[in-house]
C-alpha positions in Angstrom: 66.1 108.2 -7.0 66.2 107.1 -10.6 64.3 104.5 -11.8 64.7 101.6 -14.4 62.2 99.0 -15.8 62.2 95.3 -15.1 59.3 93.4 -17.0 57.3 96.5 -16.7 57.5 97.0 -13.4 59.6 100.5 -12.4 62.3 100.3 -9.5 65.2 102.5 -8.4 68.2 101.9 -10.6 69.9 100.8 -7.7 68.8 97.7 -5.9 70.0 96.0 -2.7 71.7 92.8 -2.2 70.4 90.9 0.4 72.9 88.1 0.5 75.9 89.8 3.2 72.6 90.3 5.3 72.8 85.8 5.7 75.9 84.3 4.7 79.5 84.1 5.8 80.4 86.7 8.8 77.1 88.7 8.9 75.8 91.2 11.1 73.3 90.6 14.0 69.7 91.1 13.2 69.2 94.8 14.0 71.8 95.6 12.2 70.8 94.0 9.4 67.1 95.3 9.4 68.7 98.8 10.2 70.6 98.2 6.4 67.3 97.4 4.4 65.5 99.9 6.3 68.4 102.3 5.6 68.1 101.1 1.6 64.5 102.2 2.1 64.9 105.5 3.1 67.1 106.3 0.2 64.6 105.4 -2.1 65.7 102.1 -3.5 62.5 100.0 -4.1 64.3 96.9 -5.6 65.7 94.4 -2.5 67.4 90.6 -4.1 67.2 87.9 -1.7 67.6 84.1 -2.5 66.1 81.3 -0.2 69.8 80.0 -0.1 71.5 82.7 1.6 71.7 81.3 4.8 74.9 79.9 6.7 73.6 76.4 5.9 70.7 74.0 6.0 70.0 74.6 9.1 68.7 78.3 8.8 68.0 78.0 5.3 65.4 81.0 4.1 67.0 83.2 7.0 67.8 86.3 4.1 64.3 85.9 2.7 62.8 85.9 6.3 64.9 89.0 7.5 63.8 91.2 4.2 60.1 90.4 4.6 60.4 91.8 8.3 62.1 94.7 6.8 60.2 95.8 4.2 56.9 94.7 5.4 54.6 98.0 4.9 56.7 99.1 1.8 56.1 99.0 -1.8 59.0 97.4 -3.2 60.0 94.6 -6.0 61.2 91.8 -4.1 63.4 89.4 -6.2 64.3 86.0 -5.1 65.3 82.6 -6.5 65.6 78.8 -6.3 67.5 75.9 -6.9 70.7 76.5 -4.8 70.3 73.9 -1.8 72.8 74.4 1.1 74.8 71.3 2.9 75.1 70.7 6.4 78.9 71.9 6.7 77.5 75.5 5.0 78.4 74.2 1.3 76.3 75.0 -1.9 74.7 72.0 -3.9 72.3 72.3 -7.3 68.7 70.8 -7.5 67.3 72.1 -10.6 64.3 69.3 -10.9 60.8 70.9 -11.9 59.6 69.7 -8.8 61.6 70.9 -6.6 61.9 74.7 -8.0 57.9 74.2 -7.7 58.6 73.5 -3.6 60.9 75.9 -3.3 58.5 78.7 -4.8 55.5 77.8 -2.3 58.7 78.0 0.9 59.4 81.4 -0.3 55.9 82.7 -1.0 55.5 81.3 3.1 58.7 83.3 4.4 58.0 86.1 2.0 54.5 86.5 3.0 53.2 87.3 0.1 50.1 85.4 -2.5 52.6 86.2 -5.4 56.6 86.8 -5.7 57.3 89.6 -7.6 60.4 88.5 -9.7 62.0 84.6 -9.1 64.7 83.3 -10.4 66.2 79.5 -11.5 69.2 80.7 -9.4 71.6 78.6 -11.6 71.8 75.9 -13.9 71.9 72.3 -12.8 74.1 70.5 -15.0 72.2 67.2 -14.2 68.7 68.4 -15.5 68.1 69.9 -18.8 67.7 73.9 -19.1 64.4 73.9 -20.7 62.8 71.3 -17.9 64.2 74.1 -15.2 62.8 76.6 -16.8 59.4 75.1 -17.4 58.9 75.1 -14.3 59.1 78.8 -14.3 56.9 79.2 -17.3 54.0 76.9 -15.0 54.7 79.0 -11.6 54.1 82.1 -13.8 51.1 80.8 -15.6 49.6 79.6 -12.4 50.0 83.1 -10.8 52.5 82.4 -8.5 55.0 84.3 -9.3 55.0 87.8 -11.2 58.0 87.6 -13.1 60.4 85.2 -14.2 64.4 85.5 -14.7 67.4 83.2 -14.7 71.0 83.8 -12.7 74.2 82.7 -14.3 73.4 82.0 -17.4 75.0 82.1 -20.7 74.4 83.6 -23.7 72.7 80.6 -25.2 70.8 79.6 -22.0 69.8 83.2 -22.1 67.9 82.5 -25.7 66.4 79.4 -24.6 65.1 80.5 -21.5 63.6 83.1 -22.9 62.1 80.7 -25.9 60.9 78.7 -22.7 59.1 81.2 -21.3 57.3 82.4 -24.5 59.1 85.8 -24.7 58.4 86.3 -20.7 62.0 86.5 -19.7 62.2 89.5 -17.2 65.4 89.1 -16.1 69.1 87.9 -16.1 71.6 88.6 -12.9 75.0 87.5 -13.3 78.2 88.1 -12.0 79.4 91.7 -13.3 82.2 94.4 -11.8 85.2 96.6 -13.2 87.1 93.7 -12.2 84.3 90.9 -13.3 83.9 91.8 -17.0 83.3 88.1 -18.6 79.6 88.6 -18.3 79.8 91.3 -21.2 78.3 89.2 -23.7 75.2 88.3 -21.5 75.4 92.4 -20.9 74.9 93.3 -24.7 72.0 90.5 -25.6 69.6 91.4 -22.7 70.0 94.9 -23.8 69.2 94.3 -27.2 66.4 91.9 -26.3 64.7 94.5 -23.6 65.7 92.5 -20.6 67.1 93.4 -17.7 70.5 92.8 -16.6 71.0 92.6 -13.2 75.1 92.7 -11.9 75.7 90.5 -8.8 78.9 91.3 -6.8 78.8 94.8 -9.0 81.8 95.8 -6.3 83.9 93.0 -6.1 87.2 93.5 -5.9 86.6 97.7 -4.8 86.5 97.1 -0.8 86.8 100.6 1.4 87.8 103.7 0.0 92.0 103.5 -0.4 94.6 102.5 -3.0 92.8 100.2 -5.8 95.7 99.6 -8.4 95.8 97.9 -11.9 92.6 98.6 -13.5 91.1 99.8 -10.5 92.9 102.9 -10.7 91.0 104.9 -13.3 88.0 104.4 -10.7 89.6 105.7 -8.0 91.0 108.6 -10.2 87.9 109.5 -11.0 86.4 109.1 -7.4 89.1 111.1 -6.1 87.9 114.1 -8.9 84.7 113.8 -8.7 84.7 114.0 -4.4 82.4 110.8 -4.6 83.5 106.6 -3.3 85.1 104.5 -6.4 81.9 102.4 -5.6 79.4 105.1 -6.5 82.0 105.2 -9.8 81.8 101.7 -10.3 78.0 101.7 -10.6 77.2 104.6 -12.2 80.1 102.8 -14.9 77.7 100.0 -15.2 74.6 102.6 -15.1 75.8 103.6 -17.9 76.3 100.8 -20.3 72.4 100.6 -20.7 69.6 101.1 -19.5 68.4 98.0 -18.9 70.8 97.7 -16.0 70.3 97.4 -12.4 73.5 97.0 -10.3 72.3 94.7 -6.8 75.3 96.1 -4.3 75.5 93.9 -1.6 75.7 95.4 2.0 75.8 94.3 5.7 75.8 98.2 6.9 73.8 101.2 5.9 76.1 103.3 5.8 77.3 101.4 2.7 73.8 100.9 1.0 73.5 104.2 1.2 76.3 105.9 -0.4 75.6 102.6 -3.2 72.3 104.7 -3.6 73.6 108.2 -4.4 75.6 106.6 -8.0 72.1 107.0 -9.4 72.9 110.6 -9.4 76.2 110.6 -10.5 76.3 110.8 -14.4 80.0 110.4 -15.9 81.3 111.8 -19.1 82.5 110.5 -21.6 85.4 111.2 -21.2 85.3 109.3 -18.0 83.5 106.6 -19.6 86.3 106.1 -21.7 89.2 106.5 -19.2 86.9 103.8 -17.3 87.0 101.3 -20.3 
């Protein structure tokens, strides 16, 4: 497995994301160890979880919970977040007070297991509380040792330089929204790469479900699938691979099957005339 940097620390370019494990129709529980431990055995060391991904209050933590069972003995970066909240009909709600981040951090170190979380993120700004009080928070849970790196989720450009000011230079980290068919997050792209951060792509395969006909600007990926004998989703990520290497696409998955064919894009490297076909 290739490997890429985030905040010093070196992981497989291609993560797992942990949230089909938890939320909306997912597997049973063997199953879903069986997919982290399958992520395992193709040598990705990177695993994305979130305290939220859950089907509601009521089993909130469930994701975090089922990755710490599955990874326990294994050296990986663990990367989770707070500041989502779930409802008790399975909605999503903000709570981006210092305070509660702070309470949110000391839940996950308990389900996590661990004295220190390796990368946590302010999972997305809360409109009703300033930016740079949310992210204070981070800077203190970083300064008291609590966690080891700090990043943000769904952030813009200009919360992206703020945080960062925030933190003293100590941002690690951004994971936004980002796919062939998700391309708005671009901008956010281009200034962690300049700035040495790591971009993280959440939902990197939205819109490419199994292997079949993917029209509009799907196409080119599936023309170059098709060519190269490989899934359009090993195209799709070795596409974002490619845009720098500060990226590190989090594919979701609820089989291993999946999560492991995700894994082999590391190895695929496209042209450029490819690249270009791919846009």
């Amino acid at each position: 497995m290739h490997t890429r940097n985030i905040g010093g620390i070196e992981v497989s370019a291609i993560g797992l994301g942990g949230m089909p494990l938890s939320v909306g129709g997912r597997p049973d529980r063997e199953r879903g160890l069986a997919t982290v431990r399958a992520a395992l055995d193709a040598g990705i060391t990177f695993i994305d979880t979130a305290d939220a991904y859950s089907q509601g209050a009521e089993d909130f933590g469930h994701n975090e919970e089922l990755i710490a069972e599955a990874v326990r003995g294994h050296d990986v970066l663990i990367s989770t977040k707070g500041g989502h909240t779930r409802t008790a009909d399975g909605g999503w709600a903000l709570d981006g007070r210092p305070e509660y981040l702070k309470a949110a951090c000391e839940a996950s170190l308990r389900r996590l297991g661990v004295e220190a979380i390796g990368l946590y993120h302010f999972h997305r700004p809360d409109p009703a509380v300033p930016t740079a009080e949310s992210v204070g928070a981070l800077r203190e849970l970083l300064d008291e040792g609590k966690i080891r790196l700090a990043a943000v989720s769904n952030f813009d450009p200009g919360q992206i330089r703020e945080a960062n000011e925030v933190l003293g230079g100590r941002l690690a980290a951004v994971q936004n929204q980002f796919s062939p068919v998700f391309r708005s997050s671009e901008p956010e792209l281009e200034l962690c790469a300049a700035e040495g951060i790591a971009f993280l792509p959440w939902s990197p395969l939205g819109g490419i479900g199994k292997a079949g006909d993917l029209g509009g600007g799907l196409a080119p990926f599936k023309a170059v699938a098709d060519d190269r004998g490989v899934s359009p989703q090993q195209v799709a990520l070795a596409w974002m691979l490619a845009k720098s290497d500060r990226v590190v696409p989090i594919p979701g998955s609820s089989r291993p099957e999946s999560i492991q064919d995700s894994a082999r894009a590391a190895d695929l490297v496209l042209t450029a005339d490819e690249l270009d076909a791919l846009g």
